[in-house]
C-alpha positions in Angstrom: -29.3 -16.9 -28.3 -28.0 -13.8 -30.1 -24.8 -14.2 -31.1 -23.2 -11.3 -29.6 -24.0 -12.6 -25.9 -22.7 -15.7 -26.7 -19.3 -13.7 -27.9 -19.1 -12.3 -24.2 -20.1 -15.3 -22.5 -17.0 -16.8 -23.9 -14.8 -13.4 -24.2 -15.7 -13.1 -20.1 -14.0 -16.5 -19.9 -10.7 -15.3 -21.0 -10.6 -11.8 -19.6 -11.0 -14.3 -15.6 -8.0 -16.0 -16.8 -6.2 -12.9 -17.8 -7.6 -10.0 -15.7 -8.7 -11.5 -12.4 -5.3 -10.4 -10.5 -5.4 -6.7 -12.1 -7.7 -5.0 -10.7 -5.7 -1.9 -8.6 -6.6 1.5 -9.9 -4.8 4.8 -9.5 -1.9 5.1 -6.6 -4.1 5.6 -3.1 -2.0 5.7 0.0 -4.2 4.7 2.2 -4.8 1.4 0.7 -2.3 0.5 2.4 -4.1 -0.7 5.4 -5.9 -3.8 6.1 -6.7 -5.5 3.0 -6.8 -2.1 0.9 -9.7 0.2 -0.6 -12.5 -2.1 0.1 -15.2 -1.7 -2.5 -17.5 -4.4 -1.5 -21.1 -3.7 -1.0 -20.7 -0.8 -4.1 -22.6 -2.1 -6.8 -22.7 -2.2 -10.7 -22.7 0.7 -13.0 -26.1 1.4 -13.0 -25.8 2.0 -9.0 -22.4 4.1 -9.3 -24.2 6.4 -11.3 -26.6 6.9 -8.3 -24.1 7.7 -5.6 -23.6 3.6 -5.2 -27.3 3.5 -3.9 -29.2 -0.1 -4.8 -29.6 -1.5 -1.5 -34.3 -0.6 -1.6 -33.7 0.3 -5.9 -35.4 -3.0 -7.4 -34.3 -2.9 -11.2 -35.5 -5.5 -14.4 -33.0 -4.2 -16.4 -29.2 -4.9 -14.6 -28.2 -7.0 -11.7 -28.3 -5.5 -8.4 -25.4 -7.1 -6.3 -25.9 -4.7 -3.4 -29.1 -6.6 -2.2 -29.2 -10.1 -3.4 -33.0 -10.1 -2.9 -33.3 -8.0 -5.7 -32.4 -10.8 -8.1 -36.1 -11.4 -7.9 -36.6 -8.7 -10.7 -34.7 -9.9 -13.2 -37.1 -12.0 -15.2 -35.1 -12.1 -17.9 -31.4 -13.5 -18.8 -28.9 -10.7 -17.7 -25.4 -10.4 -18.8 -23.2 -7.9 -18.1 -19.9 -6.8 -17.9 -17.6 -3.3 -17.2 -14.4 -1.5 -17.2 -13.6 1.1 -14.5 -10.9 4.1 -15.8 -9.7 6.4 -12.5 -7.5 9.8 -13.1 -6.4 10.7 -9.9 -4.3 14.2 -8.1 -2.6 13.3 -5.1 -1.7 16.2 -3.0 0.0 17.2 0.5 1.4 20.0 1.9 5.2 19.4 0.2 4.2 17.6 -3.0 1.3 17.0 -5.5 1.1 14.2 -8.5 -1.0 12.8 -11.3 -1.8 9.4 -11.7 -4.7 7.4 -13.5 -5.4 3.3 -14.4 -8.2 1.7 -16.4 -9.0 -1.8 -15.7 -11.8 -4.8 -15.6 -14.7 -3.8 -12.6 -16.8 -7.6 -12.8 -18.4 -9.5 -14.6 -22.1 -10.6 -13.6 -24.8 -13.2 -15.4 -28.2 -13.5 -13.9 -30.6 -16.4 -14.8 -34.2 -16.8 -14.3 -34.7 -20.3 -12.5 -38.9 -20.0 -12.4 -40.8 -17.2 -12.0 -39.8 -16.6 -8.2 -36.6 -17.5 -8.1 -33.4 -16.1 -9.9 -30.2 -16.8 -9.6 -26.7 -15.0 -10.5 -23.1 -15.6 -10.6 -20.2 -13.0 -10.9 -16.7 -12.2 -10.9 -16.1 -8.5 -9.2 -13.3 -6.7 -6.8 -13.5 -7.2 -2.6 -11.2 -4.3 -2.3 -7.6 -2.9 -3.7 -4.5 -2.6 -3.0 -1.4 0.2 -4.9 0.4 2.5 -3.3 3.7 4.1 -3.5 5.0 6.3 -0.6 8.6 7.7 -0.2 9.5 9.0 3.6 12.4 11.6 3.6 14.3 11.5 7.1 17.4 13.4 8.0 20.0 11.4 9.9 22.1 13.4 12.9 25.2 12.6 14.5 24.4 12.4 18.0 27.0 13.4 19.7 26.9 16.7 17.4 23.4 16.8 16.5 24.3 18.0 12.7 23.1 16.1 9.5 24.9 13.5 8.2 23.1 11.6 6.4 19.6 11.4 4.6 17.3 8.0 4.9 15.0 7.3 2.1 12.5 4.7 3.0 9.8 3.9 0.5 6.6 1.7 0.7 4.7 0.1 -1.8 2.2 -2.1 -2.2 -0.3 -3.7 -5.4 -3.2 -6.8 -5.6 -6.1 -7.1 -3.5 -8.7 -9.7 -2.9 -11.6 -10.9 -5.5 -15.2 -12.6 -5.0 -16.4 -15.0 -6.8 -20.2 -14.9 -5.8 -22.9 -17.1 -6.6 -26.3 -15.4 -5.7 -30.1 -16.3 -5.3 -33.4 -14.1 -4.5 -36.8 -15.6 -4.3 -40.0 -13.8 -3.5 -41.7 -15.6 -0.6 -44.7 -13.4 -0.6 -46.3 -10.2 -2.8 -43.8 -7.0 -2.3 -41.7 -9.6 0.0 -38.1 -11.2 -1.4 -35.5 -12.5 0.1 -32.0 -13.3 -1.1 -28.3 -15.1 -0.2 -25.0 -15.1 -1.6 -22.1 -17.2 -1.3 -18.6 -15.9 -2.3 -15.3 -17.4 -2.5 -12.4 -14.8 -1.5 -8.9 -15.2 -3.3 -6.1 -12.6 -4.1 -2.6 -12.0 -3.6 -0.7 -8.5 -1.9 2.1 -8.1 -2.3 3.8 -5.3 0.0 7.8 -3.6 0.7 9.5 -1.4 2.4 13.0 -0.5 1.0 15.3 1.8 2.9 18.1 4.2 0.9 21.3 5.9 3.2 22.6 8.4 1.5 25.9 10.6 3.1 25.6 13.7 3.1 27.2 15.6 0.2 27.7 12.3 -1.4 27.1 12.7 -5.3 27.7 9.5 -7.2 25.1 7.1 -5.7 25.5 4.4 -8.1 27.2 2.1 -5.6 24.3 2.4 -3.0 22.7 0.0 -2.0 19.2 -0.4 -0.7 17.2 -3.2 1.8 14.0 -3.8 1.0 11.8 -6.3 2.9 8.9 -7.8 0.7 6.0 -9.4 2.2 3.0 -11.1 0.0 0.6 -12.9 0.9 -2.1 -15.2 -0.7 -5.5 -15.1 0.5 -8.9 -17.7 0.4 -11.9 -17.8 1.9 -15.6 -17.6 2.0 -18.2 -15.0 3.4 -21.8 -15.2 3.4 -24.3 -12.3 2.9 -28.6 -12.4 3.1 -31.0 -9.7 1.9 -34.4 -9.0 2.1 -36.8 -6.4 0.8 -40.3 -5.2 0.5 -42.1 -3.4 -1.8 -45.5 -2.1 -1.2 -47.7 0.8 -3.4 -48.1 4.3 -1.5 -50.6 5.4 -4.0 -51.8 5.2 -7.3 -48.5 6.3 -9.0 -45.6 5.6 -6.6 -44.0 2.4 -4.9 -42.1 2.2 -2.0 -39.2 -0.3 -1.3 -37.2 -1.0 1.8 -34.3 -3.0 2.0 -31.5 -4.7 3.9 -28.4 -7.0 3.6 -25.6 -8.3 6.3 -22.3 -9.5 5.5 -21.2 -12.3 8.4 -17.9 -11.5 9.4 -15.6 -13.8 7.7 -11.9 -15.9 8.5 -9.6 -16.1 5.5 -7.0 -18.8 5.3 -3.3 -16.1 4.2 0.1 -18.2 3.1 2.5 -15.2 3.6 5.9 -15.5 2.4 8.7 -12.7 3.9 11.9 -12.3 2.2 14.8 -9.8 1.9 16.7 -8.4 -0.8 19.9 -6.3 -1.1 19.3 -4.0 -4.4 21.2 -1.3 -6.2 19.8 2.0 -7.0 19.4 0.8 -10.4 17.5 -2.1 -9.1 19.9 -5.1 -9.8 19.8 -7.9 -7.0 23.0 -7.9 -5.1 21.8 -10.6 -2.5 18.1 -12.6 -2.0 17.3 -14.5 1.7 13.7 -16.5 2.2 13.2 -15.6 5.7 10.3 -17.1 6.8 7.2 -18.5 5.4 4.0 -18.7 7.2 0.2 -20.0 7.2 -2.4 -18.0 9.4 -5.4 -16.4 8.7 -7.0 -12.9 8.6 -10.1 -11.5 10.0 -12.6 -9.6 7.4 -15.4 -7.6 8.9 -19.2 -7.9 8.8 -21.4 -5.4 7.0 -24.8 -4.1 7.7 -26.6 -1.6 4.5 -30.1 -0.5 4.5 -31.9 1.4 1.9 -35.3 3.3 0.7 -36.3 3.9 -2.8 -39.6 5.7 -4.2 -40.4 4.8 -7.7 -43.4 4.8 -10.6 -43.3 1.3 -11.2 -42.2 2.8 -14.9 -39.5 5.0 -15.3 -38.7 6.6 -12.4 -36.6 5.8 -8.9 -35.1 7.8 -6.3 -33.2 6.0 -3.4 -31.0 6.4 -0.4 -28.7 4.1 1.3 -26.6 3.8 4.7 -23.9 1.3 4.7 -22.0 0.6 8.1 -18.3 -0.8 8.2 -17.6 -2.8 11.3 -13.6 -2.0 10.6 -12.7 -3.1 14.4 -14.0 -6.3 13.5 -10.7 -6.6 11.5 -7.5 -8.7 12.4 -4.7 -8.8 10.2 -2.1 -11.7 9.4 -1.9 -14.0 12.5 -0.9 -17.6 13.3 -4.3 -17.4 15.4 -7.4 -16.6 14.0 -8.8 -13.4 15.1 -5.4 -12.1 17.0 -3.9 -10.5 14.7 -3.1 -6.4 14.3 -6.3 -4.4 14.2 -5.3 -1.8 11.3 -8.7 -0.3 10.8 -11.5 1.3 12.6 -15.2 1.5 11.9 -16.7 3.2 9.4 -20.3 4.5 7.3 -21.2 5.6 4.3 -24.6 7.4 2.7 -25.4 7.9 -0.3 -28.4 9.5 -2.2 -30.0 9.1 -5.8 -31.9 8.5 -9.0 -32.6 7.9 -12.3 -35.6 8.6 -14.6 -36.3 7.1 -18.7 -38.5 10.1 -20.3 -40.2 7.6 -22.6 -38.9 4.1 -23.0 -40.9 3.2 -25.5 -40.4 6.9 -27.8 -39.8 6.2 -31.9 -39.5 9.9 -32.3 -36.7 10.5 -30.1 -33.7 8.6 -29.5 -32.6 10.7 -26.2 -35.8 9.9 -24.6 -35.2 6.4 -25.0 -31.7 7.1 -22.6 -32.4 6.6 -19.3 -30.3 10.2 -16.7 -29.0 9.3 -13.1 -27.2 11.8 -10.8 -26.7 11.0 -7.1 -23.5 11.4 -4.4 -21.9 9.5 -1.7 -20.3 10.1 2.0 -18.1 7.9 3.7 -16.0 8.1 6.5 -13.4 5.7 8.0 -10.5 4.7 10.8 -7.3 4.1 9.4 -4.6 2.8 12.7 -1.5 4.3 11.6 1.8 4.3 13.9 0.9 7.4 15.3 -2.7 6.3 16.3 -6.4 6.2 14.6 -7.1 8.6 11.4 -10.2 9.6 9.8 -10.3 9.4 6.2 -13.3 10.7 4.7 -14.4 10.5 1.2 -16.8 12.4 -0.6 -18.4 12.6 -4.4 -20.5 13.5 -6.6 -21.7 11.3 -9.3 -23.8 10.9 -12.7 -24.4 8.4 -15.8 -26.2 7.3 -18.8 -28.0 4.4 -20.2 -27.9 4.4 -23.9 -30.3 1.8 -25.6 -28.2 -0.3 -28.4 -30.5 -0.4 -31.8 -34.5 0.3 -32.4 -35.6 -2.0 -29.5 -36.2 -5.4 -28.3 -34.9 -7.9 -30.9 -36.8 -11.1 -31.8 -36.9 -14.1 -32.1 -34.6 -14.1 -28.6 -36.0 -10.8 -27.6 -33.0 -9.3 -27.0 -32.1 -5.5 -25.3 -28.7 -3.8 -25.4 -27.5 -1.4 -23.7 -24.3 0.8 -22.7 -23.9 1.7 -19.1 -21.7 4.6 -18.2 -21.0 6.5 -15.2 -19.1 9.1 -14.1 -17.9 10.3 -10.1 -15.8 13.2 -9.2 -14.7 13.2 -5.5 -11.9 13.3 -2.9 -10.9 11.5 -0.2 -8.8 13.2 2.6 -7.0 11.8 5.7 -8.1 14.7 8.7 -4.8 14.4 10.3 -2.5 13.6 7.5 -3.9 16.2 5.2 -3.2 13.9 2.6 -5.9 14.4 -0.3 -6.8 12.2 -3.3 -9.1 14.0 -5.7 -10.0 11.9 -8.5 -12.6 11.3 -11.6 -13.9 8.0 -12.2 -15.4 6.6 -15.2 -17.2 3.1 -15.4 -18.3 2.0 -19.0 -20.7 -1.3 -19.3 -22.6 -3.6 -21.5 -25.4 -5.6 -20.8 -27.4 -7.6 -22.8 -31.0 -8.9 -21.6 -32.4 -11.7 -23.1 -35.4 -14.1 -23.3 -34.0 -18.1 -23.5 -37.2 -19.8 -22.5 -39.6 -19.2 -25.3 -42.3 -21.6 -27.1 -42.6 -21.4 -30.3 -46.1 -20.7 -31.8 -45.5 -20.8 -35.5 -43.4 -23.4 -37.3 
């Protein structure tokens, strides 16, 4: 094998032991519901680039884990892995700030099993969690009405859950494929809310102290999700595919732990209680995509997806299964795009050899805060490149590499809260494709 994919095989290994519970990004408010920013069902690179389309986009060259029953086309040992960098403005109508992160997006390896059958396994993000709020709230005397005193309460949050997923797609029939994935769920969030009473006209603060309430909770579990597609030539130049995938709605085992703290502003522990610890479960929803792509069968694809969020499915911590709070609402997304290679086989220019994707995204989603249900829609529009590593395929292990990048700029705005988040995100990948399976003719 070439020696650089063995390098990563075994680098991947230590970035799970090192990585796997570090996978927030920039500060996002509204992850602070349910389980957080849930980024399942996304895709790779390759699909970021293309508004997060892949669900009807068949690809030889990078694993699609939107559709499982795409793993069909990749006839060739796939390896890949990527890191996701976020800069991020968040804005109301008091306050604005800047806040970015980079961090490890998965890690994905896709074997060949025979020549209808492939099979995948992967390390990537369920959804997010990190947030940092700070409510201001005057205090009045009642009997006088006048200020007195100033509450600070702040909330705060940071984890989210991971999937482990171990994926299969087989092609039962010509243009025909069908696909399954099992995943195992883990993560830890950790959440608190701290509240601050401050007199007024008091100046010297130093002897205030604070409560704060923190709340985390472990999470495992399992969720299933099947695909299927069909492929099927329109005329003598272009393909059409049509795809599908559901994700069965899913009960996670939670161990959540409550305690309380008495701190000073400088954050030294005056006092620490256990209060409680619990077992329960929580309640993930299911999830239905479809998708249609047009391609050449060569070096050009076009695609469009629609992605529906059963969010009312959801049930928070409970001692019950499915009883617990609701938090969330449902939700859709769309996205369009495409790519297109100019000539992947060109000696005389390198930049024809890279393969151009553009494409953008729409999503909208429920949010139950205390003062009732909130849209939060996100919008963006995204791009990226493929650049081919070296002259070619590389014997004897005919071997491709590539760099993946892709690039989204976007906000996402609560309709009632008129809260915005207006970020850029850049995902940067390798991938490495190789042949392992290949008789020798020559001695």
């Amino acid at each position: 094998m070439y020696k650089p994919f063995r390098a990563l095989l075994l680098l991947s290994g230590l970035v799970i032991g090192s990585h796997v519970q570090a996978q927030q990004l920039a500060n996002s408010p509204y992850s602070r519901f349910g389980v957080g920013d849930v980024v399942q069902g996304t895709g790779g690179v390759r699909n970021f680039g293309m508004g997060n389309v892949g669900v009807g986009t068949a690809n030889m060259g990078s694993i699609n884990d939107i559709n499982p029953a795409l793993l069909y086309y990749n006839n060739m040992v796939n390896f890949e892995a990527a890191v996701i960098s976020e800069l991020k403005k968040l804005e109301d109508r008091t306050a604005s700030q800047v806040d970015g992160k980079t961090n490890l997006n998965y890690l994905a390896l896709s074997i060949p099993i025979t020549r209808r059958w492939t099979a995948s396994l992967g390390l990537k993000p369920y959804s997010r969690v990190n947030y940092n709020t700070i409510v201001v709230t005057p205090v009045n005397d009642p009997s006088t009405g006048n200020k007195v005193a100033q509450s600070f309460t702040e909330y705060s949050g940071s984890g989210g859950l991971n999937e482990v997923h171990f994926s299969h797609g087989v092609s039962l029939a010509p243009g025909l494929t069908l696909g399954a994935s099992g995943s195992y769920i883990f993560g830890t969030i950790e959440k608190a809310a701290s509240t601050i009473l401050v007199e007024e006209g008091e100046t010297d603060i130093s002897a205030v102290q604070k409560a704060l309430v923190n709340n985390t909770t472990k999470y495992t579990g399992f969720m299933l999700k099947g695909g299927t597609h069909y492929r099927r030539k329109l005329t003598d130049k272009f393909h059409m595919g049509l795809g599908a995938t559901y994700s069965a709605q899913s009960v996670l085992d939670a161990d959540r732990q409550v305690s309380q703290e008495r701190r000073r502003v400088d954050e030294s522990i005056v006092s620490q209680v256990l209060v409680d610890s619990l077992d329960g479960h929580t309640t993930l929803p299911q999830q239905l995509q479809v998708g249609i792509a047009v391609d050449n069968a060569k070096n050009f694809v076009v695609g469009a997806d629609f992605s529906s969020y059963k969010g009312s499915d959801f049930r928070g911590f409970s001692s019950e299964k499915n009883a617990g709070r609701q938090e969330q609402g449902d939700g859709y997304r769309i996205g369009l795009g495409g790519e297109l290679t100019p000539d992947a086989g060109s000696v005389s220019s390198y930049f024809k050899r890279v393969t151009y994707r553009l494409g953008g995204y729409y999503s909208a989603n429920e949010v139950m805060a205390t003062t009732g249900a909130q849209e939060v829609k996100d919008m963006g529009l995204t791009w990226g490149f493929t650049f081919p590593l070296g002259r070619g395929v590389r014997p004897p292990d005919y071997t491709q590499a590539v760099i993946n990048t892709s690039f989204a700029v976007g906000k996402l705005e609560g309709t009632q809260t008129q809260l915005e988040e207006m970020y850029f995100r850049v995902n940067i990948g390798i991938n490495f494709n190789s042949r392992w399976f290949i008789k020798r003719r020559f001695d």
